[in-house]
C-alpha beads as a LAMMPS data file, in Angstrom:
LAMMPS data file: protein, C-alpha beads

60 atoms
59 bonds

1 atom types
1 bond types

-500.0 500.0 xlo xhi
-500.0 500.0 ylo yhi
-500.0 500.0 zlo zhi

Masses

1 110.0

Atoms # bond

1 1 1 354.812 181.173 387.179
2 1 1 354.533 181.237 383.082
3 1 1 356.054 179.076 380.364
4 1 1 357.104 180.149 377.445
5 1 1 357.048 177.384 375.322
6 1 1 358.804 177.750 371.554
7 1 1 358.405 175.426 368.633
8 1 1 361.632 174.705 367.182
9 1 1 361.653 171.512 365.249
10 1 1 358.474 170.319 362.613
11 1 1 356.064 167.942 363.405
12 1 1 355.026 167.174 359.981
13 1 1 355.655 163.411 359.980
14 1 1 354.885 162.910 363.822
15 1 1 352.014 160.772 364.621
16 1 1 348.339 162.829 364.565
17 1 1 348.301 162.794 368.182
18 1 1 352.344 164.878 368.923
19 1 1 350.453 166.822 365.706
20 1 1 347.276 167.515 367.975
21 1 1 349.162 168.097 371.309
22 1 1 351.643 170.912 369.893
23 1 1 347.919 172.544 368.393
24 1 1 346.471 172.132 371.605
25 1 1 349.302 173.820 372.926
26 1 1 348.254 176.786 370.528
27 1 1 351.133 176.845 368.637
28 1 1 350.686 177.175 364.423
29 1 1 354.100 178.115 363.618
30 1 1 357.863 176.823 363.492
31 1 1 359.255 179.643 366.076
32 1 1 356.122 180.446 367.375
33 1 1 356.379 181.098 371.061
34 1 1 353.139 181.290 373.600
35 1 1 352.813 181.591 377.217
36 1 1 350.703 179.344 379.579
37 1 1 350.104 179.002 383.094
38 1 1 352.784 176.112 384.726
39 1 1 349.648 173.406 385.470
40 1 1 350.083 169.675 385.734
41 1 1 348.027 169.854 382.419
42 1 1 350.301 171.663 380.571
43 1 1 353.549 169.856 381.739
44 1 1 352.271 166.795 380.714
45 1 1 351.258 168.199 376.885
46 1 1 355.395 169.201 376.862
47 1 1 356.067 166.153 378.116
48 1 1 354.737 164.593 375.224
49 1 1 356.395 166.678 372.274
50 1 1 359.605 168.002 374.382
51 1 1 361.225 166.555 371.254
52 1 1 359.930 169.283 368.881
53 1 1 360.013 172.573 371.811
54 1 1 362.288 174.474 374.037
55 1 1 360.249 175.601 377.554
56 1 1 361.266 178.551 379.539
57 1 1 360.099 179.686 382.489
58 1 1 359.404 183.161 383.412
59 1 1 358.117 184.617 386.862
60 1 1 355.549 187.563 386.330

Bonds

1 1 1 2
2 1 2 3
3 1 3 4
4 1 4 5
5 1 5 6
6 1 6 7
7 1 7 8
8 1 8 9
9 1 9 10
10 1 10 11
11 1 11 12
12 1 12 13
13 1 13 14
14 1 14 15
15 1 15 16
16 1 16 17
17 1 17 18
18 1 18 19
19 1 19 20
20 1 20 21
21 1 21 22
22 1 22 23
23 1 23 24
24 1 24 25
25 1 25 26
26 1 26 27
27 1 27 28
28 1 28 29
29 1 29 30
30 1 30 31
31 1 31 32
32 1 32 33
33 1 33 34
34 1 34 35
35 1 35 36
36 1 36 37
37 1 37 38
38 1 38 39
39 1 39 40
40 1 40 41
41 1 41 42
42 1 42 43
43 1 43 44
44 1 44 45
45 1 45 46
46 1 46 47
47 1 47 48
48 1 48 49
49 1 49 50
50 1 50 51
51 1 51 52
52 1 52 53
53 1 53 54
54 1 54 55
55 1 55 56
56 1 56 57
57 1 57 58
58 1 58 59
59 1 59 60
């Protein structure tokens, strides 16, 4: 299982660590979507910023 996980809201003016966690994420741009495996890891990075994305899952 994949999620696609979108950036739709800024984090400029979020502490350095949401701003580190949506980079970590490998996201650089308002709207960007990428694609990750569904991991423990990763569900806890959303968990973090679920503020600033929308997650969708997608079976491959």
């Amino acid at each position: 299982m994949k999620l696609a996980i979108t950036q739709y809201r800024s984090a400029i003016g979020r502490s350095r660590k949401q701003q580190d966690t949506v980079r970590a994420l490998g996201i650089r741009r308002l709207n960007q979507t990428v694609l990750h495996n569904d991991t423990p890891q990763i569900r806890g990075m959303i968990a973090r910023v679920s503020h600033l994305l929308r997650v969708a899952e997608q079976s491959v």
